[in-house]
N, C-alpha and C positions, 0 to 999 in steps of 0.2 A: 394522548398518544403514547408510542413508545417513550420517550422520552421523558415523561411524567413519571412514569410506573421504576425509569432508574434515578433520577433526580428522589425522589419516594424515598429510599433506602441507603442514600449516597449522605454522608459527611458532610460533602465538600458541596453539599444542597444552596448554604448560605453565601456563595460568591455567585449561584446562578438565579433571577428571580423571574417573575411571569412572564415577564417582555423578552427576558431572554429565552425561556419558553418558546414562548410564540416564535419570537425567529430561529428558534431551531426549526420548530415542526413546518414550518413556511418552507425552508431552504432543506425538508429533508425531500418536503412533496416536490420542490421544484427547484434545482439548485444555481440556477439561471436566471432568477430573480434578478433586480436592478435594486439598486439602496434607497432610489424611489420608490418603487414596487413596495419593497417591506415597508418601509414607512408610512405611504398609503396604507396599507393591509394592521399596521398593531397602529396605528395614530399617532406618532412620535415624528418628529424634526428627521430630515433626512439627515443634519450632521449628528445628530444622538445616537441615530440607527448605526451610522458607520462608525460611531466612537464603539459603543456596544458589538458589533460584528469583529469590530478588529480585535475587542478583549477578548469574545470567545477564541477565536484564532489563536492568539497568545497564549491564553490559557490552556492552548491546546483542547478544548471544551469543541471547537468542529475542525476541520482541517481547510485548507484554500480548495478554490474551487479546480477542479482537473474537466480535462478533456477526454473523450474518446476514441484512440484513433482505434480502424479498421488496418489492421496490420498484413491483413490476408490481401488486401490488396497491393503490399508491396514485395509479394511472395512468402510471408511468412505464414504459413500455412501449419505448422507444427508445436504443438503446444505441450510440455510438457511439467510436471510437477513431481521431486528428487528428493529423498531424504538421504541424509548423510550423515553419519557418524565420523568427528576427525578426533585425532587424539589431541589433548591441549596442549602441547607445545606447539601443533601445525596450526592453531585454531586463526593465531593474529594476519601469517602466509594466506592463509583458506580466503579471509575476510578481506583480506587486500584485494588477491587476484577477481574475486566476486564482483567491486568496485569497477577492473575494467571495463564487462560485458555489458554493454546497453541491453543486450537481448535475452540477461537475468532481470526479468521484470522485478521480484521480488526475492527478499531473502531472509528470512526470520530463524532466530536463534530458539527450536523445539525446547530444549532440556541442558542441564548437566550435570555430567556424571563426577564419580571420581576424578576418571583417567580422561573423559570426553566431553566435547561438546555435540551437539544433533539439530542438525540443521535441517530446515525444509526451504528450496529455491524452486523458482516459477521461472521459466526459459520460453522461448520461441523459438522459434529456427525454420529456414525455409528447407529442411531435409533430417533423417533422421541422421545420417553422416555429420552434418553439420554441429548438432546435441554431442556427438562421443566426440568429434574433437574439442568440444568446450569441456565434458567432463575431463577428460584425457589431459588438457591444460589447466586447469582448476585442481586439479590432484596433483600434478605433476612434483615429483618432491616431500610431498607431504607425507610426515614420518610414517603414518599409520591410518588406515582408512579401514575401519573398525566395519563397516556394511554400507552399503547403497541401493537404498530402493528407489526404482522410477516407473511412474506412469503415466501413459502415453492421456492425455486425454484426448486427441483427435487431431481431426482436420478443422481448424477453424473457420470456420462460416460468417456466421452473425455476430460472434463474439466479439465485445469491443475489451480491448485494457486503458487503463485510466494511466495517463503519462501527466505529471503534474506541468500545467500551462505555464509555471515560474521556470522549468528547465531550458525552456525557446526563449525566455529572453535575454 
């Protein structure tokens, strides 16, 4: 599987060996497994599997398991994806305010420059009024706002976003 063909080329090959393998490509097909389930499935003691599952975890080698919610159903109907260019004195401000909006799904650090950093953030919103008061308070102050691209991707339907299940508890 995929994860062969990167393990193949990867360094950091000798902390991961065929059993962890296998419960990658198990939990890539079905991520909803049980630690029975896998254990059954590569032949190993359910506590090995869950000692093993939780090294990858750490390792950061897979991430914990998330959920799907259906957002459209709570009127978030509006889904959009924003680059941003801030100048670096605003960058640590930018990443703060970022932190308060539940409804920036995500926010990754693009590039940087000299004078910038270039962000790309993942929003929802039930209105597209609703997206410019968040950009409009996300900027608010910020020394210098170098360019802003944004695209609508739509109305969300079917689309699920993954909200990690550790933030509910």
């Amino acid at each position: 599987m995929l994860v062969q063909k990167f393990i193949q080329n990867d360094m950091r090959k000798k902390t991961v060996d065929k059993i962890d393998i296998q419960i990658i490509n198990l939990l890539q097909r079905n991520a909803n497994l049980t630690n029975k389930e896998i254990a059954e499935k590569i032949n190993l003691s359910e506590s090995n599997t869950l000692v093993r599952v939780r090294k990858l975890i750490e390792n950061e080698i897979i991430g914990e398991r998330k959920y799907e919610i259906n957002f459209a159903f709570f009127g978030y109907k509006f889904e959009f994806i924003t680059i941003i260019n801030i100048h670096k004195p605003s960058e640590e401000l930018f990443t703060l305010r970022v932190k308060d909006y539940w409804n920036v799904i995500n926010c990754k650090q693009l590039s940087i420059s000299f004078d910038s950093y270039r962000y790309i953030f993942h929003t929802i919103t039930r209105s597209v009024a609703e997206f410019e008061e968040i950009i409009l308070n996300l900027t608010k102050d910020i020394l210098v706002i170098e360019q802003t691209n944004m695209e609508v991707i739509g109305h969300i339907k079917k689309d699920f976003l993954k909200i990690n299940e550790e933030k509910d508890k």
